[in-house]
C-alpha positions in Angstrom: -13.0 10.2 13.2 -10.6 12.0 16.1 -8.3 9.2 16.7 -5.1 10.8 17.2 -2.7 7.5 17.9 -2.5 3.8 18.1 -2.3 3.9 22.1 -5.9 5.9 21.6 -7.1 3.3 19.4 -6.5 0.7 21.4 -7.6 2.2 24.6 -11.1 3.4 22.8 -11.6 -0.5 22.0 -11.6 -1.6 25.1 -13.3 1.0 27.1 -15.7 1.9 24.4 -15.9 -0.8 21.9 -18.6 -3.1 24.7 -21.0 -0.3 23.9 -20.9 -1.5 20.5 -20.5 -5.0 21.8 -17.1 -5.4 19.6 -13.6 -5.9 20.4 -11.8 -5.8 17.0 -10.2 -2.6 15.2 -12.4 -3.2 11.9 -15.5 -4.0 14.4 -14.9 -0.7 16.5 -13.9 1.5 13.1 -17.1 0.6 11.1 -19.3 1.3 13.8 -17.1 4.7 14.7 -17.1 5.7 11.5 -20.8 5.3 10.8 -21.9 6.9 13.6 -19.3 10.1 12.6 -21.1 10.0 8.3 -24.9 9.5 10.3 -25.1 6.2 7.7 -26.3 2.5 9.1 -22.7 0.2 9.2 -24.5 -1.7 6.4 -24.2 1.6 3.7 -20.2 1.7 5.3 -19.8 -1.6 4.3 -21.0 -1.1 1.1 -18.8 2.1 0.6 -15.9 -0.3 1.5 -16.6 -3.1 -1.1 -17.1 -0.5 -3.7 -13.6 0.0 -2.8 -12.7 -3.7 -2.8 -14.5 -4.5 -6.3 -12.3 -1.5 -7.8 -9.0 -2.9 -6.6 -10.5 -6.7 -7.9 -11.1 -4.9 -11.5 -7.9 -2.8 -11.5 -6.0 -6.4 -11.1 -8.6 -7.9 -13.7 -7.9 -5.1 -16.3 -4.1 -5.2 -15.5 -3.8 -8.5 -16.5 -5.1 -8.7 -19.5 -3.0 -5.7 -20.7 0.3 -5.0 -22.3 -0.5 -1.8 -23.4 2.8 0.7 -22.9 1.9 4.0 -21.0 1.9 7.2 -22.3 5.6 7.6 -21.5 6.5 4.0 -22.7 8.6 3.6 -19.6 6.3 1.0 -18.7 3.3 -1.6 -19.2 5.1 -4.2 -20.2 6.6 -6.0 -17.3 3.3 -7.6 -16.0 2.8 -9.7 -19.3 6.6 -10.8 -18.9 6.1 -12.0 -15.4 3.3 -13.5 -16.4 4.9 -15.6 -19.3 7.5 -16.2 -16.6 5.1 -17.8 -14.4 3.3 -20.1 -17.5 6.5 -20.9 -18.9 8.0 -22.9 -15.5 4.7 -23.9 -14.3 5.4 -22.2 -11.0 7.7 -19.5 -9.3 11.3 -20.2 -9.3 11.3 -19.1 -5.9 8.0 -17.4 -4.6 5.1 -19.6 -3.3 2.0 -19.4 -5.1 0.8 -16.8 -2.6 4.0 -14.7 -3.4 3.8 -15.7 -7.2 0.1 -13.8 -7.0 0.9 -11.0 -4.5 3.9 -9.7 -7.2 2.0 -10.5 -10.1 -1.2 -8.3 -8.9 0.6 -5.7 -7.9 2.2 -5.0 -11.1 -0.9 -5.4 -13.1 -2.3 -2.8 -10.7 0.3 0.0 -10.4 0.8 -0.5 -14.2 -2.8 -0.3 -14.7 -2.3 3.3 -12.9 0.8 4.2 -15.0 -1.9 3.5 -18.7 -4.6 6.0 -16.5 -6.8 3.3 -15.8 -9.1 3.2 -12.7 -7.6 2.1 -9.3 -8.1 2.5 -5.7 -5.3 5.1 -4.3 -4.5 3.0 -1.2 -2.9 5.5 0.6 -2.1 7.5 -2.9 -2.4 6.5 -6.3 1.6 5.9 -6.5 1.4 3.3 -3.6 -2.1 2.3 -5.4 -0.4 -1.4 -6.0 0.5 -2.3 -2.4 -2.3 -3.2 -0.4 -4.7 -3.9 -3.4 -2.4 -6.2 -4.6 -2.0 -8.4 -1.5 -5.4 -8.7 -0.6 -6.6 -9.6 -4.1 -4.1 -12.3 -4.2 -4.9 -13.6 -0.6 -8.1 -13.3 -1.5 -8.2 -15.8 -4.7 -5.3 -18.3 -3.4 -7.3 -19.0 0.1 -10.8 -18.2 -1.3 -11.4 -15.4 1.0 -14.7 -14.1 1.3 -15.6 -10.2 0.7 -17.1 -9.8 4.2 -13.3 -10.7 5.7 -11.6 -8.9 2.8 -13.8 -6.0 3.5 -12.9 -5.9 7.4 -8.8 -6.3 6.4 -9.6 -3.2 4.1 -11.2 -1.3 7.0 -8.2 -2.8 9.2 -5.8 -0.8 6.8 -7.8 2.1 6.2 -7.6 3.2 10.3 -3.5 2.2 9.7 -3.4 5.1 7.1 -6.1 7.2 8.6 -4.3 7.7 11.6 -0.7 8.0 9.8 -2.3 10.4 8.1 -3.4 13.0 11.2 0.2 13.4 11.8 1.8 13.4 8.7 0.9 13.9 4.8 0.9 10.9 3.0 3.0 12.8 -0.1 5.9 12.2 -1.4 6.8 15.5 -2.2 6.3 16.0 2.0 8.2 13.2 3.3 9.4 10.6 0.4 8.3 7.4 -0.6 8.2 5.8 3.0 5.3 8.3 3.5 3.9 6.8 0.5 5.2 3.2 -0.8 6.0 2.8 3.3 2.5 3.8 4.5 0.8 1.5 2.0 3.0 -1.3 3.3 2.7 -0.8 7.0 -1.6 -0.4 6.3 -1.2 -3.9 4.1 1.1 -5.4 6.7 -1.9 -4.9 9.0 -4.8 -6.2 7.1 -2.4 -9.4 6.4 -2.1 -10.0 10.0 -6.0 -9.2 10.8 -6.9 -12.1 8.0 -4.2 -14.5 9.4 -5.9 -14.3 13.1 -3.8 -11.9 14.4 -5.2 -9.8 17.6 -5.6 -6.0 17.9 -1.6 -5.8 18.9 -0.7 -7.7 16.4 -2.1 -5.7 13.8 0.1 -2.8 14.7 3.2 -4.4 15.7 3.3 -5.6 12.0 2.9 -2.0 11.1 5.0 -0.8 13.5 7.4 -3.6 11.6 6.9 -2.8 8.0 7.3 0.7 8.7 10.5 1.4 10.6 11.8 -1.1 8.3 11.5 1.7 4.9 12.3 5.1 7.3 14.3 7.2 4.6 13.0 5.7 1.9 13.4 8.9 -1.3 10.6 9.9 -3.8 13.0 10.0 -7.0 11.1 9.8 -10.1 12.8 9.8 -13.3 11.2 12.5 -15.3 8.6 12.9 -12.7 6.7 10.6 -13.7 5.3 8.0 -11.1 6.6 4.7 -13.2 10.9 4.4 -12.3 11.3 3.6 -9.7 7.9 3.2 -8.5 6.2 0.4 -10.3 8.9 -1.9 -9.3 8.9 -0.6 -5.7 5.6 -1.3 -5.4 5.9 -5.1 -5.7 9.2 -5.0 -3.5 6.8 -3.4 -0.3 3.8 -5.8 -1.3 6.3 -8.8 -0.1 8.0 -6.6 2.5 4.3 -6.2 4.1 4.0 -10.0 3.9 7.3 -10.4 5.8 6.5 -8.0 8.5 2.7 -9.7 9.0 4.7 -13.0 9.2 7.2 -11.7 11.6 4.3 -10.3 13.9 2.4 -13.5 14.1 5.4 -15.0 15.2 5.7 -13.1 17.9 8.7 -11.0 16.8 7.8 -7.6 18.5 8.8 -4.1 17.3 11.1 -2.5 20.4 9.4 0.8 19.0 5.6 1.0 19.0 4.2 2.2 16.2 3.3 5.6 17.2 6.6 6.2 17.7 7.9 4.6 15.0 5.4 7.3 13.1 7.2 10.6 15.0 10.3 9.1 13.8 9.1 8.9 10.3 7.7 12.7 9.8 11.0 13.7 11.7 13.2 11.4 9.1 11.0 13.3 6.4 11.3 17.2 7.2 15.4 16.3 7.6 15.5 14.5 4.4 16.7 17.1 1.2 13.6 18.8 -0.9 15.8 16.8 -3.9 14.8 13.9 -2.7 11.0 14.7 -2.3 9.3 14.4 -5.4 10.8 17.1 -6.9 13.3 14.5 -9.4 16.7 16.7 -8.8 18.3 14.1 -6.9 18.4 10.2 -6.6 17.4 8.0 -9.3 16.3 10.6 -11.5 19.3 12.4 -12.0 21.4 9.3 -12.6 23.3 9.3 -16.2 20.3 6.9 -17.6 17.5 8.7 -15.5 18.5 12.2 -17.5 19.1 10.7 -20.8 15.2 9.1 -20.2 14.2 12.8 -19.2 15.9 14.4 -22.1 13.9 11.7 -24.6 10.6 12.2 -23.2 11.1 15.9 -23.3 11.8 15.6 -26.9 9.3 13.3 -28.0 6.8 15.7 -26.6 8.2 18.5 -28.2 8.0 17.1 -31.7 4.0 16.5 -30.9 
């Protein structure tokens, strides 16, 4: 694929997506993208729900663990949201749909922290995000694979196209390139499954992603657990809010491509410290080095 921006994508839809005789982004991208691999759409489709089934067993395996990672810094915290959960009956204060959305997203990222299999969706540190919500949208409304499968390939062009202008690393730009991309890619595919049109689709990207510019990459011991595991769950729902905000008809004053230049620029000023590297930020808090110092330790004495 040579799509270079949003404004491209759309424009390619309409002048070139009656050839194909479709008019949506995941429509216009399968065909696109089968034509670029020389593969029928059918084998992309399949490609894509191979995807999809390893983000529905990452949540499966996830839940049904409490095993500690290697580190120990966590593993635990999806077993005690789920008590949470069975003890009230419900969410204190998430809907069902939120309840799931956090609930699979942990189980997911902290399924990547024990080394288990996941979809990186962008990156393997983001791997939570997107999986997460579309798994939980998936079994609270009974979604079929075919539309799960067309919100995944509705994401993918999202982070495709972030991608061609900037690296989707934290040690590039920070967490917004990483954590931020994944939520601005499952911001779209939220909108796509609630009936939202082409514009729609990228104004809630354009929505979740100016809304995480600056966003550091500051892991303690540099390892991708603190603070990521939690922040995975806090962009699943900020995705959710932006698809909302778009279907409303709340519009970003930026458009997205935009919004993207601002992003790499707001990641080239932002301090190396604060780019993977754990010097700065969260990682060199007083609790952030005393975890270092332990884990350095313990894998001294192995």
């Amino acid at each position: 694929m040579n799509i270079k921006t949003f404004d491209e994508l759309l424009k390619l839809i309409k002048e070139e997506g009656a050839h194909f005789g479709v008019s949506e982004i995941y429509e216009f991208i399968q065909y696109k993208e089968a034509e670029f691999l020389e593969i029928p759409v059918s084998e992309f489709r399949s490609r894509v729900l191979n995807i999809l089934n390893t983000m529905k067993k990452s949540v499966e395996n996830g839940l049904k663990s409490n095993e500690l990672s290697k580190s120990g810094l966590s593993g635990e915290n999806t077993e005690i949201l789920k008590k949470a959960f069975q003890k009230n009956g419900h969410s204190l204060i998430f809907s069902p749909l939120q309840k799931r959305v956090v609930l699979y997203t942990i189980s997911i990222i902290e399924e990547n922290a024990r080394m288990g299999k996941i979809a990186a969706c962008p990156t393997a540190g983001s791997c939570g995000i997107a999986a997460g919500v579309l798994t939980a949208l998936k079994d609270e409304m009974d979604l079929s694979d075919e539309i799960l499968m067309n919100a995944l390939i509705t994401a993918g062009i999202i982070g495709e196209i972030i991608s061609d202008k900037m690296a989707l690393a934290g040690a590039v730009a920070g967490c917004q390139a990483e954590c931020g991309a994944a939520a601005g890619m499952a911001a779209g595919a939220v909108c796509y499954i609630f009936g939202g049109k082409n514009e729609d689709i990228l104004n809630a990207a354009a929505l979740a992603l100016k809304n995480i510019l600056g966003l550091t990459c500051d892991p303690v011991a540099g390892l991708v657990e603190i603070p990521c595991v939690k922040r995975n769950i806090f962009m699943a729902i900020h995705a959710l809010v932006a698809a909302e905000l778009s279907l409303a008809g709340i519009k970003s004053k930026i458009p997205l491509d935009e919004v993207i230049d601002a992003m790499k620029e707001t990641g080239e000023l932002m301090a190396n410290s604060l780019k993977e590297s754990s010097e700065a930020g969260l990682a060199k808090t007083k609790t952030g080095i005393e975890i270092e110092a332990f884990l350095r330790q313990k894998l001294e004495r192995r």
